[in-house]
C-alpha positions in Angstrom: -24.1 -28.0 0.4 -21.7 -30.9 0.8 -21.3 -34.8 0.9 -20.8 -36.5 4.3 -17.3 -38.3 4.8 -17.4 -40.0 7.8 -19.8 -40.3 10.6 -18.6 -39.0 13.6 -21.1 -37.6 15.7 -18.7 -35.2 17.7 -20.8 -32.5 20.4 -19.4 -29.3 20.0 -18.4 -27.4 23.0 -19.0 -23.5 22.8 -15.5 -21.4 22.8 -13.5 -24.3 20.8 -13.0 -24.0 16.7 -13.2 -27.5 15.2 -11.8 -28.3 12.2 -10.4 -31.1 9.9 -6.5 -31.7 10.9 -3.9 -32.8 8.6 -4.1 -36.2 9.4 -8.0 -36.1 8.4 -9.0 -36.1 12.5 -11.4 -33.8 14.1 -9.4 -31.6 16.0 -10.5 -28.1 18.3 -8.6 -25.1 19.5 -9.6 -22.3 22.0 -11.0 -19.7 20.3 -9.3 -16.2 21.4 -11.4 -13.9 23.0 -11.0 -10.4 24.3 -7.8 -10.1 24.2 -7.1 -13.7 25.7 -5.0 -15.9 23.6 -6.2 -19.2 21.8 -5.1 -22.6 22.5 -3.3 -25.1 21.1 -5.5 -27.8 19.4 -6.3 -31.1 20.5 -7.7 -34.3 19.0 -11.3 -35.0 19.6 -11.9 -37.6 17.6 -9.6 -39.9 15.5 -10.9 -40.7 11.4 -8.4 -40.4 9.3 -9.8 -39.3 6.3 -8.0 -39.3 2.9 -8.2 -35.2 1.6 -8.9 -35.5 -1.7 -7.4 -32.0 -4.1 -10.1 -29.1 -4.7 -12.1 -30.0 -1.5 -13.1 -27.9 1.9 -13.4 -30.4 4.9 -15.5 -29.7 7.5 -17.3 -30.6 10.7 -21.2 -30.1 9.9 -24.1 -29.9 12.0 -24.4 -33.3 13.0 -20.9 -33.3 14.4 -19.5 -35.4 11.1 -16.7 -34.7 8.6 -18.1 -33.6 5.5 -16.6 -31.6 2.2 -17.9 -29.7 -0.3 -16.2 -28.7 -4.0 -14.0 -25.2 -3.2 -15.0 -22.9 -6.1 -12.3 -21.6 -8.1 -12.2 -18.8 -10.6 -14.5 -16.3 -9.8 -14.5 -12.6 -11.6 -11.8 -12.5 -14.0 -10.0 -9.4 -13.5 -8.7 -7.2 -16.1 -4.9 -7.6 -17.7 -3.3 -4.7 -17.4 -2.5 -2.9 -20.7 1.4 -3.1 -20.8 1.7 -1.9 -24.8 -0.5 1.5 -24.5 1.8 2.5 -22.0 4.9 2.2 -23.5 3.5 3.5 -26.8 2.4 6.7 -24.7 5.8 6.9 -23.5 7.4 6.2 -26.9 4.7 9.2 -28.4 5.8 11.6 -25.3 9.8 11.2 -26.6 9.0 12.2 -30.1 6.6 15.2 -29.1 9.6 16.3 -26.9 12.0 16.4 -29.9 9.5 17.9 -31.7 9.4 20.5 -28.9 12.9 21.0 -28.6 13.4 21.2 -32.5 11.0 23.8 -32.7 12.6 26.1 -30.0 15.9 25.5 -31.4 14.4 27.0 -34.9 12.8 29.9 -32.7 16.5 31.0 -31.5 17.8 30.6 -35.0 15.6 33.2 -36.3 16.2 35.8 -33.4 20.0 35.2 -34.4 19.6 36.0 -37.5 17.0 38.9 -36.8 19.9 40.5 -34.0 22.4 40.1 -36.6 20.5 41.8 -39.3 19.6 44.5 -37.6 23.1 45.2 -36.0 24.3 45.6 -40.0 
């Protein structure tokens, strides 16, 4: 999966995390567990390894500091369609007037119908 960094040769102890600390050493924390806290980390071993951008750094099997390429990308999601919306919204105003246009013509014809008729 990855290429080896440094060999280290570091025995794991069960209930500790080891990872790769800032300062490229192999460092360990207590893992939580039922409902017990974690602990702080502590060095185990001191390397000094130069992170280099885009890689994961890892302890491996063998109890030395390796890294493998992260993968970026993935699925490209879908943009979200910004234009149809407004559009919709711009389409929904007019049929409104419309609406309103048409209901003012309605009254206007019962006017003039009430008015007729009262002559």
């Amino acid at each position: 999966m990855g290429e080896k960094v440094a060999r280290v040769g570091v025995r794991r102890q069960e209930g500790y995390l080891y990872f790769i600390d800032k300062q490229g050493d192999v460092s360990r924390a207590r893992m939580a567990r039922g409902g017990k806290k974690g602990g702080s980390p502590v060095k185990v071993a001191r390397v000094g390894v130069r992170k280099a951008r885009g890689y994961l750094y890892y302890l491996d099997k063998q109890g030395d500091v390796s890294r493998a390429r992260m993968s970026r990308g993935g699925k490209k999601r879908k943009k979200k369609k910004k234009k149809k919306a407004a559009k919709k919204k711009i389409a929904r105003k007019k049929r409104r007037k419309k609406m309103v246009k048409k209901r003012k013509a309605k009254k206007k014809k019962k006017a003039k119908k009430k008015r007729k008729k009262r002559r």
